[in-house]
C-alpha positions in Angstrom: 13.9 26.1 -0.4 12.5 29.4 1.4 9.3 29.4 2.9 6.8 31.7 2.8 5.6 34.3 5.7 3.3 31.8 7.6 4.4 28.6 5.9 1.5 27.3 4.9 -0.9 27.3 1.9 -1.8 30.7 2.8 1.3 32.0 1.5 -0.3 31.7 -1.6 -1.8 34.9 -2.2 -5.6 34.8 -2.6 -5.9 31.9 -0.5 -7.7 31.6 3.1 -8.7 28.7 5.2 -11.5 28.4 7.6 -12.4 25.4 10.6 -15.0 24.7 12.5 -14.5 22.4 15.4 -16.9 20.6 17.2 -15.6 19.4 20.8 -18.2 18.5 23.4 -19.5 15.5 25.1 -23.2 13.7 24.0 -24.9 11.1 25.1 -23.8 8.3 27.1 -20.0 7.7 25.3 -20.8 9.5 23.0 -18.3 12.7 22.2 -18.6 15.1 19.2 -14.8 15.1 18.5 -14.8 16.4 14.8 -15.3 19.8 12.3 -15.2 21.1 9.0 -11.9 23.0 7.2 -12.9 25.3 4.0 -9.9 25.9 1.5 -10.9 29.3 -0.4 -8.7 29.2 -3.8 -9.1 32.5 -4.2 -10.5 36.0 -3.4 -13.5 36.1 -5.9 -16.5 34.7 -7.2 -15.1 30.8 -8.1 -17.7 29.6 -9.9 -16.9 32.9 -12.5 -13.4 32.8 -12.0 -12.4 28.8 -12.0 -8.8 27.9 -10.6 -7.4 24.8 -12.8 -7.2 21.9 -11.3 -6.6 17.9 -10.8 -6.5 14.9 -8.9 -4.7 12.0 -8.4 -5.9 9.0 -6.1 -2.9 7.3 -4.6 -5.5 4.6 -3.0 -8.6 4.8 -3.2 -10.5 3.9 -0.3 -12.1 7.2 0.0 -15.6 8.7 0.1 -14.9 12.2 -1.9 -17.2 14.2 -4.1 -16.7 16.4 -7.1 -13.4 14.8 -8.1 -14.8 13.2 -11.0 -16.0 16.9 -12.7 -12.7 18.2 -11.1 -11.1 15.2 -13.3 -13.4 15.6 -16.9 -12.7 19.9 -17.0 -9.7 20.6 -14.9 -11.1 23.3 -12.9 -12.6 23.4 -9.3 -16.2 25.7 -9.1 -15.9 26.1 -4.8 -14.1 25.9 -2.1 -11.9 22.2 -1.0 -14.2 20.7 2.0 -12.9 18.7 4.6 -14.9 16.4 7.3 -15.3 13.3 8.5 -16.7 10.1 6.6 -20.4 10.4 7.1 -20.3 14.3 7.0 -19.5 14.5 3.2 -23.3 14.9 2.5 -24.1 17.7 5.2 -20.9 19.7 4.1 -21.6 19.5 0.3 -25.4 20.9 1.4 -24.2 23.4 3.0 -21.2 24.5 0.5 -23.8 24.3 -2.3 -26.3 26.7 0.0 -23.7 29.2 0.4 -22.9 28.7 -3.6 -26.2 29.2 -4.3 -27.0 32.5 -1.8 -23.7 34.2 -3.7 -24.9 32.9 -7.5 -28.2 33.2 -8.5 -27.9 31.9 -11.9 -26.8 28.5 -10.8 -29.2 25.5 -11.8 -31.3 28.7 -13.4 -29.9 30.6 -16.1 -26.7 28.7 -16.4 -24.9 25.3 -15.7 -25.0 23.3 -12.5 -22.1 23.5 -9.9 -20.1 20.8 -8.7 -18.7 20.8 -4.6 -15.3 19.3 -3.6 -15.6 17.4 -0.3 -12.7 15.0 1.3 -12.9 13.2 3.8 -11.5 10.7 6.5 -12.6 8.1 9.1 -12.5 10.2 12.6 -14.6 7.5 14.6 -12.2 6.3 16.8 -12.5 9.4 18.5 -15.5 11.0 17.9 -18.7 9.4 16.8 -19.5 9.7 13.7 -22.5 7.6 13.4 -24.1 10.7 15.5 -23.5 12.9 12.4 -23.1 15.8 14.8 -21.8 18.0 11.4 -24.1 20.1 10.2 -24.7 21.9 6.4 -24.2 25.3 8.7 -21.3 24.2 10.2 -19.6 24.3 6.5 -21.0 27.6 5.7 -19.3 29.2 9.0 -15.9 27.7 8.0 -16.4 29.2 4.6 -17.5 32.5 6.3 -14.8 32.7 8.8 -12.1 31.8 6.8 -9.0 33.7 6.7 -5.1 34.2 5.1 -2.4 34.8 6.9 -1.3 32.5 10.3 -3.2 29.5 10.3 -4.8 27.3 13.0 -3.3 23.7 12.8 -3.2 20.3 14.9 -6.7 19.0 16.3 -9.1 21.9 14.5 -12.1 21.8 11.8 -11.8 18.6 9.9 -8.7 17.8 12.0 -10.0 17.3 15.6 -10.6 13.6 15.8 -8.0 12.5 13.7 -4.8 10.1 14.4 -1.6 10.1 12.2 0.7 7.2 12.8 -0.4 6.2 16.2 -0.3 9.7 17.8 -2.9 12.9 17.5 -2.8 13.8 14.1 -5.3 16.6 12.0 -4.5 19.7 10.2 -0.9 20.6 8.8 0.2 23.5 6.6 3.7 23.8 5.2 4.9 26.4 2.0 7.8 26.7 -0.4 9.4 29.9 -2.5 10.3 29.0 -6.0 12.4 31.9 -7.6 12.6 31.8 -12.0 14.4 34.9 -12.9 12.3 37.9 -12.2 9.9 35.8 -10.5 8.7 34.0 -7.9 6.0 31.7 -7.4 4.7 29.8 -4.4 3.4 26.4 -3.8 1.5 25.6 -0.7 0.4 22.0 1.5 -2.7 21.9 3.5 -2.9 18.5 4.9 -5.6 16.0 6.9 -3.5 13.8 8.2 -5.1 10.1 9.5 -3.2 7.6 8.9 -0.3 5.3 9.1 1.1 3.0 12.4 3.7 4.5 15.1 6.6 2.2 13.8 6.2 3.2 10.0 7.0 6.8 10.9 10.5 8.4 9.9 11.0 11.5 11.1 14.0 12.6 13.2 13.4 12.1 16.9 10.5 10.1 16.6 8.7 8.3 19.9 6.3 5.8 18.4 3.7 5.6 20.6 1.7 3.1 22.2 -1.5 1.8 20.7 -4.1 2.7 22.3 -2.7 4.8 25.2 -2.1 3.3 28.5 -5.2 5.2 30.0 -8.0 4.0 26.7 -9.3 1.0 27.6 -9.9 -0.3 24.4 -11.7 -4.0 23.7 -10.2 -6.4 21.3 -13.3 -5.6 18.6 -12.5 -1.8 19.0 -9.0 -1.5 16.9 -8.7 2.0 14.8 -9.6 1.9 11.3 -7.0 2.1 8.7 -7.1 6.2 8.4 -6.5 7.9 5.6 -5.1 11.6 4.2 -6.3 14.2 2.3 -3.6 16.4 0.7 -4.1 19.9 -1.1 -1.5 21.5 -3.1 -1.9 25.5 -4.1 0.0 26.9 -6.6 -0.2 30.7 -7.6 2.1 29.2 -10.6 0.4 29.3 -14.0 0.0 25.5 -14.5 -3.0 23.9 -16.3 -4.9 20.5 -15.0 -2.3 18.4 -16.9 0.7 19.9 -15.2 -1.5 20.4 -11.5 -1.7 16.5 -11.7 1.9 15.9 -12.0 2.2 18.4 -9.3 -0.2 15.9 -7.5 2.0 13.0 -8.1 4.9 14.6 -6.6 2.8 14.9 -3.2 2.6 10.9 -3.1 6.0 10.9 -3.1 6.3 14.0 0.0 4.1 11.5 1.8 6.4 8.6 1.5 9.2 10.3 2.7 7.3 10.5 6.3 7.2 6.7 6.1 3.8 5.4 5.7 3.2 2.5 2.9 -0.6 3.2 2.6 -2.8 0.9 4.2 -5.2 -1.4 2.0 -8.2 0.8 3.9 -6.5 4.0 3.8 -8.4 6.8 1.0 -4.9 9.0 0.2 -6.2 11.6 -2.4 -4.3 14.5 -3.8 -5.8 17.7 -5.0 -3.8 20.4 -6.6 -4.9 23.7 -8.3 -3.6 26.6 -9.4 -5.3 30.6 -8.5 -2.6 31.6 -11.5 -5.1 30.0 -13.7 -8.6 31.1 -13.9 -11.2 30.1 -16.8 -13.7 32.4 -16.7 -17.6 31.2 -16.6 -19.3 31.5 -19.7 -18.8 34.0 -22.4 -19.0 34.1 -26.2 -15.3 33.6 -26.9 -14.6 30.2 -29.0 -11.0 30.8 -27.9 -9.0 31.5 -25.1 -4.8 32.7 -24.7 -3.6 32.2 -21.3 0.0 32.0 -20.2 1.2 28.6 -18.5 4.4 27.7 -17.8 6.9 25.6 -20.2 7.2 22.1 -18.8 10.9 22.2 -20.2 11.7 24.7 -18.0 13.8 24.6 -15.3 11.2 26.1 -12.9 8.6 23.0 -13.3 11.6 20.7 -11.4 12.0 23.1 -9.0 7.8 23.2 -8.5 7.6 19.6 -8.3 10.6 19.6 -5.6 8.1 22.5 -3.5 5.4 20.1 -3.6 7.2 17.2 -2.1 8.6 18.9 0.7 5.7 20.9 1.6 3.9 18.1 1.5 6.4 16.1 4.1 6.2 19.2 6.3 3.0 19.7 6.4 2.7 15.8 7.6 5.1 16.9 10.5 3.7 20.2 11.5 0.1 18.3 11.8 2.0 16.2 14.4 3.7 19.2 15.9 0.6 21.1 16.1 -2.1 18.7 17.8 -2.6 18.4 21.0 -3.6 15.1 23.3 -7.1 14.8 22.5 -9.5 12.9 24.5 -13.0 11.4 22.5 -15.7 8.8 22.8 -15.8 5.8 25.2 -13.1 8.1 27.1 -10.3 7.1 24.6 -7.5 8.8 24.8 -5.0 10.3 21.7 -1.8 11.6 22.9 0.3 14.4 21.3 3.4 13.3 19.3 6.8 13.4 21.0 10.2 14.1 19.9 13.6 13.3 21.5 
């Protein structure tokens, strides 16, 4: 399939991503290897204008909020978060801030709002007990994100993390779907932490040692199991029903890379769709939108976009990080190819 311009999620119009990284030494061992990624779905207002969405929870060992909403209506209200285990609370405070500054109505003269965060376990790098991510920190992300190129590899929500024994973090991957006169786009944003070097099948692929040769690394100290967050944009008119089977689809773009999902790993799916928007409110007891038939033709061809996006966007967080040193000097190194 084509890619888009940039091939990433960005190709799908509307949508702009932001990171904050934090990358500085603290106390002692201590190291602040860690940030925040915001996932805008779209130019406007999204709590007035909600993208359809859903989720699907290919194990479970995850700390997210605002999936079960997400799950009940089908729609997202804010931006996707990303951090690191123990930052979910501080990024959700600060999303809701900045949701709060642009809406006045919310918790006032209308409904409450509900905050998407993901997460995974960065603390073999970066100590995350510390809690060095702060509710500002998700507002800048929000603030500075951007379309167009994006920034991938050990940035925002990416910088402490580890994908199958090498440095892992944030990939982006996109895919053209053409349907007559039309063309739609489906895009893979990725937070890649998980998996072991041997599991890994990509082409060219040097497993690397565990831990490096230069981490000194006690026999208590072993990596956690990781995990992945994965978010699928469509600008294809799907509704939540169809975005979850979108979602499925991913699970089976992250196979392909070789993992077999850990017993501690939290791999989550989020998919939504800019093409849909439910607007806030309103009198109407009806609405008429346009979605697409699932008998068509053009729904294989999305689910095909979302697998190998998603596989992609697995490598290019790979391709993208660099060796990354953390706390209690250990030592990530980048992937290599032959």
């Amino acid at each position: 399939m084509r890619k888009g311009k940039w091939n990433a999620i960005t190709d799908v119009a509307g949508v702009s991503v932001g990171h904050v990284t934090l990358d500085r030494p603290w106390d002692g061992d201590d190291y602040f290897c860690t940030g925040v990624t915001a996932i805008l779905p779209h130019r406007g207002n999204w709590f007035e204008e909600k993208p359809a969405a859903a989720s699907f929870v290919l194990n479970g060992f995850g700390k997210t909020a605002g999936l079960v909403q997400v799950e009940e209506l089908g729609v997202l209200e804010s931006p996707i978060m990303l951090t690191n285990t123990f930052s979910v609370g501080a990024v959700l405070e600060g999303t809701l801030q900045y949701m709060l500054d642009e809406n006045p109505a919310i918790g006032d003269s209308t409904s409450s709002l509900n905050i998407v965060v993901g997460e995974c376990n960065d603390s073999y790098l970066n100590s995350m007990r510390k809690m060095a991510v702060r509710p500002e920190d998700a507002v800048r992300a929000i603030r500075e994100a951007s379309g167009g190129e994006l920034a991938q590899g050990a940035v925002g929500a990416g910088k402490g993390m580890i994908c199958y024994g090498a440095k892992g973090g944030i990939g982006s991957s996109s895919r053209i779907v053409e349907a007559g006169s039309r063309s739609f786009t489906v895009g893979t944003l990725v937070l890649t932490n998980f998996g072991r070097g041997h599991e890994c099948r990509f082409p060219g692929w040097v497993s690397p040692e565990e831990p490096a040769p230069e981490t000194p690394v006690a026999d208590d100290e072993k990596r956690p199991d990781g995990s992945v967050i994965i978010v699928v944009a469509t600008d294809a008119p799907l509704d939540a029903r169809q975005l979850k089977r979108i979602a499925k689809r991913a699970a089976i773009g992250l196979g392909r890379t070789g993992t077999h999902i850990h017993n501690g790993s939290g791999d989550i799916i989020i998919a939504f769709s800019n093409g849909l928007l439910t607007r806030h409110g309103g009198e109407d007891i009806t609405v008429t939108r346009e979605i697409i038939k699932d008998d068509h033709p053009v729904m294989n061809d999305l689910f095909e976009a979302a697998i190998a996006s998603t596989e992609e966007a697995v490598l290019q967080s790979l391709l993208h990080a660099e060796t990354t040193t953390g706390r209690k000097g250990r030592v990530v190194r980048k992937a290599e190819f032959r």
